[in-house]
N, C-alpha and C positions, 0 to 999 in steps of 0.2 A: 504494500500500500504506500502510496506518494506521499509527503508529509501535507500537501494540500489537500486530498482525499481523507487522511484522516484528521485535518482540523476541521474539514465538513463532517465529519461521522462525530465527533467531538460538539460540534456545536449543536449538528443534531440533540445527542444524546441530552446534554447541559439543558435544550429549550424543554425539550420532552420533561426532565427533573422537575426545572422550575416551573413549568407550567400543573403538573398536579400538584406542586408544594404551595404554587401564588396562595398569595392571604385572600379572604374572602368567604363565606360561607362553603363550605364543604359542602360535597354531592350528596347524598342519602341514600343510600340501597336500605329496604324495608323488606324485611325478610319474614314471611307469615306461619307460623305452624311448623314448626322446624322437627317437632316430637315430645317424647314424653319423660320425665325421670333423665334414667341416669341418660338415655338417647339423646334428649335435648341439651344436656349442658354439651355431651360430645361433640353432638353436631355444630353446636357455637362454633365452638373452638375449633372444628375442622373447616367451617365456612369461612370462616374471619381467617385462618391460614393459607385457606386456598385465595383469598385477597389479596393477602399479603405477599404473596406464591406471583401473583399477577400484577407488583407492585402497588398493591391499594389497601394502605396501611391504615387500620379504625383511628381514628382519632387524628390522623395526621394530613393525609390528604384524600378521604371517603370517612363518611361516620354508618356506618352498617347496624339499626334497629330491627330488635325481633319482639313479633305482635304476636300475644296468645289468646288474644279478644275475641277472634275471629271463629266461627261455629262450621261443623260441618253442616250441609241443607240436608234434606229428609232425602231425598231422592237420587241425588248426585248432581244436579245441575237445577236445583232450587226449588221452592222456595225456600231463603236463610233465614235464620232468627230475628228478627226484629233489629236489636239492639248491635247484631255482628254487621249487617247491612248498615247502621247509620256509620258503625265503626270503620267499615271499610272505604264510606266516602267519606268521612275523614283524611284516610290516608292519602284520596286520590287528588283532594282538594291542595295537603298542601305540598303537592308536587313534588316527590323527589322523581331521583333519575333512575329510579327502578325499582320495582317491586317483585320479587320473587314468591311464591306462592303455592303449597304442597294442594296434592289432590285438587278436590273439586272445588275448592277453593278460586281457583284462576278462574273458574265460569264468573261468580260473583265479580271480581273485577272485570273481567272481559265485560261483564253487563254494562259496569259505570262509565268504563273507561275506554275510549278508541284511540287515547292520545298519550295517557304514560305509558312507558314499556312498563310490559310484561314477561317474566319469564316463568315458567313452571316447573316443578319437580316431583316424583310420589305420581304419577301419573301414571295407573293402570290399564291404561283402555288405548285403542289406537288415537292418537289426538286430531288426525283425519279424517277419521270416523265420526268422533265426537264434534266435529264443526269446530274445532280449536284452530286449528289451521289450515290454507290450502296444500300443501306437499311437505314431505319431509323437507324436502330442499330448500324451496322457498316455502318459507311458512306465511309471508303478507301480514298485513294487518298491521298492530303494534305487538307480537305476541311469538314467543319459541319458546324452548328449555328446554328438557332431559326426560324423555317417556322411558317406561317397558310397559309396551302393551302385553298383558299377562293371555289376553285373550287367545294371543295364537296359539295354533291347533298343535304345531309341535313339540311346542313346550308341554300344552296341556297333558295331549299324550305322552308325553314322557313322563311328566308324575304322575298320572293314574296308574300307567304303567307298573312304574316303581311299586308305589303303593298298593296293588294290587300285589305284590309280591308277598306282603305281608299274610297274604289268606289269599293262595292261590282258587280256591276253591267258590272266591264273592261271586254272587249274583246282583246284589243289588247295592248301586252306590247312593248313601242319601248325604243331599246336599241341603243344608241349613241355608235359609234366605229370608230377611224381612221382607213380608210381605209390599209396602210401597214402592220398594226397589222393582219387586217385579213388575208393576208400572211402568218403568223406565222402558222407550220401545229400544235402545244401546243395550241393556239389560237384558234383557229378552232376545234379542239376537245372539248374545255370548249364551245364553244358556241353550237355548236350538243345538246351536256350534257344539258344544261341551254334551247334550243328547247324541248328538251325532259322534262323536268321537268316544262315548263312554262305549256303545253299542257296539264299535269297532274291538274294542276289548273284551265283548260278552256281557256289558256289565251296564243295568236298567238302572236310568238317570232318576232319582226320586228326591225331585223339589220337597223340603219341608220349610212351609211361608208361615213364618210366625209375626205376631208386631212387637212394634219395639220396646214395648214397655212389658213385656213378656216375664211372669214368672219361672222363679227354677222347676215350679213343680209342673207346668204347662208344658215349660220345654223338654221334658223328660215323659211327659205323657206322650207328645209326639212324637218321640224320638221312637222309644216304644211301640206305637200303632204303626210307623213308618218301617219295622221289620227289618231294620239292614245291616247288611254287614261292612260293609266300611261308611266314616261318616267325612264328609269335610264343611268346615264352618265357613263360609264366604266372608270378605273384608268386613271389618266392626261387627261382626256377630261376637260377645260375648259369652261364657259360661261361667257356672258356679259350681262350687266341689263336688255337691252331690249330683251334677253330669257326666261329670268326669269319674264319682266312682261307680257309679253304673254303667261304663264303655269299658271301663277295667274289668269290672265284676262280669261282665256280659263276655269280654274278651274282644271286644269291637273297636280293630284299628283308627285313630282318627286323624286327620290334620286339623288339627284345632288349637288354641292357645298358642302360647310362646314357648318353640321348639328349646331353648336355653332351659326355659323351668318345665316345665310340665307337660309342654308338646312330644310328637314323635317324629315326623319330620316334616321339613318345607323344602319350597323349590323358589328364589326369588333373585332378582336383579340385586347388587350390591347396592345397600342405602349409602355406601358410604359415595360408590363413584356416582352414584346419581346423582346426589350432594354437589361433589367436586366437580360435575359437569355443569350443571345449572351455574355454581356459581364463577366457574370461567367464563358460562357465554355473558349471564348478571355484569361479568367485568371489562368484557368488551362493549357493554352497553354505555356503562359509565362513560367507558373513554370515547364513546360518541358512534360505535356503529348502529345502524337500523336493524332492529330486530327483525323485521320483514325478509330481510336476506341473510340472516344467522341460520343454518339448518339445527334442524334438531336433532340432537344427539341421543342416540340410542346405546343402552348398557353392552360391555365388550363378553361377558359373562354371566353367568346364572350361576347362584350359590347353593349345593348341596347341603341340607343339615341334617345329620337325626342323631337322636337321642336314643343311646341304648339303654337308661337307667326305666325310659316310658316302654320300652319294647320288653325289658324283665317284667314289670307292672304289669301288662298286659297278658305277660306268659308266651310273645310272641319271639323267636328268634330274628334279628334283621340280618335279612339274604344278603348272602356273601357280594352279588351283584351289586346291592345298594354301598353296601361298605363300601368295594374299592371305586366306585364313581362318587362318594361322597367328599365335599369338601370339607367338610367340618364332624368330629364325630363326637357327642357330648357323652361324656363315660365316667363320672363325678364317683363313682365307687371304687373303682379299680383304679385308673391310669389320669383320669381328670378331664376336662374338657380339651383338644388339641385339633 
């Protein structure tokens, strides 16, 4: 390099510096729903590093707020709480230079908002599909971020697959669903999809629609009348002990709860890089790119977990197949979680 060429690369560098350090009100990245417990402080501190990772240091030249105000809707894509909706045009009102926004959440601003950016993260569903964007590539609008659509069919069938492994012998899969969700006509097409592909395994897809304010003792009567041998609990379906010790006591496989404590296994895109993606594209927003022409970033991975401590509980052996393809194997009695 010519010493001319690099006091241009020099100067470069220097304007670029002082231009995110100038004094002046800081940018704002608003960060919505980021998780829960010990998830939430982590994710803090992974977002605010992957900032800092893309030179956008909290406090110094970006100020990065995280909002817990915010409600999930009944449905997936509305109607919100009352009180999360005035919250949210709050944030839109006082303008910062981006808002990031887990799950269903990003429809509520996409409602308010055609003019801040948005980014999203925690997005289960194709964002295409769901009228989030026009193409992965170009996304339009003010609006991108970091999907795994869970819905696809070969992910799906890979963990029924799996999971049927556990009782090679299942007939019947019953899938827990609140009822308003089945509403949703997105909803309802993933679950078509997921009949279809259960079928493909020999294995009858059995909707059980409960509502949300559903007691332990109701959801254990239906669980019951519903006959089945494996069960999976769709997003925010909750349980309480005595479900969990009737799937034990019964010997009935389930994906349900948090595979770490008391689940048996899951099949999911890494929260963490889904995280670290949203908030690199969040950080090219900052420095002034159009989110319309940011693509969305889709997970490089899917994480294997199971729990062998729920598979003793159960009385079930987990298939050697599941072992060597799993990424995570939680085994708290013998050798520890690794």
């Amino acid at each position: 390099m010519t010493a001319f060429a690099f006091a241009l690369a020099w100067a470069a560098m220097s304007h670029y510096s002082l231009a995110l350090d100038s004094p002046g009100p800081l940018k704002r990245v608003v960060i919505v729903k980021i998780g829960e417990g010990r998830v939430k402080e982590e994710s803090r501190k992974a977002a605010i590093k992957r900032f800092a990772d893309e030179g956008l240091i909290d406090g110094r030249n970006v100020a990065i707020e995280f909002e817990e105000r915010i409600a999930s809707s009944i449905t997936g894509d509305g109607p919100w709480p009352v009180d999360s909706e005035q919250r949210a045009r709050e944030i839109v009102a006082s303008r910062p230079a981006v808002i990031m926004a887990a799950g269903d959440k990003i429809h509520l601003f996409r409602k308010i908002t055609k003019e801040v950016p948005l980014v999203f993260f925690a997005i289960g569903r194709d964002p295409v599909e769901w009228g989030l964007v026009e193409s992965y590539a170009r996304p339009g609008g003010n609006l991108t971020g970091a999907a795994f659509p869970v819905g696809d069919s070969d992910d799906f069938l890979k963990l029924v697959q799996l999971f049927k492994e556990f009782r090679p012998g299942a007939k019947r899969l019953g899938v827990i669903e609140f009822e308003d969700r089945l509403q949703n006509p997105h909803r309802e097409k993933d679950l078509e999809e997921d009949r279809i592909n259960a079928a493909k395994l020999g294995l009858e897809h059995v909707e059980i629609a409960l509502p949300r304010n559903v007691t332990a003792g109701a959801m254990l009567d239906a669980i019951r009348r519903a006959k089945i041998d494996l069960l999976v609990c769709s997003a925010g379906v909750g349980w309480s002990p005595p479900v969990r010790e009737f799937l034990v006591y019964e010997r009935i496989p389930f994906l349900c709860g948090d595979v770490r404590k008391d689940g048996l296994m899951d099949f999911n895109a890494s929260w963490d890089e889904m995280l670290q993606n949203a908030a690199a594209i969040a950080a090219q927003v900052v420095r002034g790119a159009n989110p319309a022409t940011i693509p969305v970033r889709l997970p490089s991975r899917y994480i294997l977990r199971v729990n062998v401590n729920t598979a003793r509980e159960l009385g079930v052996t987990v298939p050697s197949s599941v072992l060597l393809q799993a990424d995570e194997i939680i085994d708290t009695d013998s050798r520890g979680a690794r």
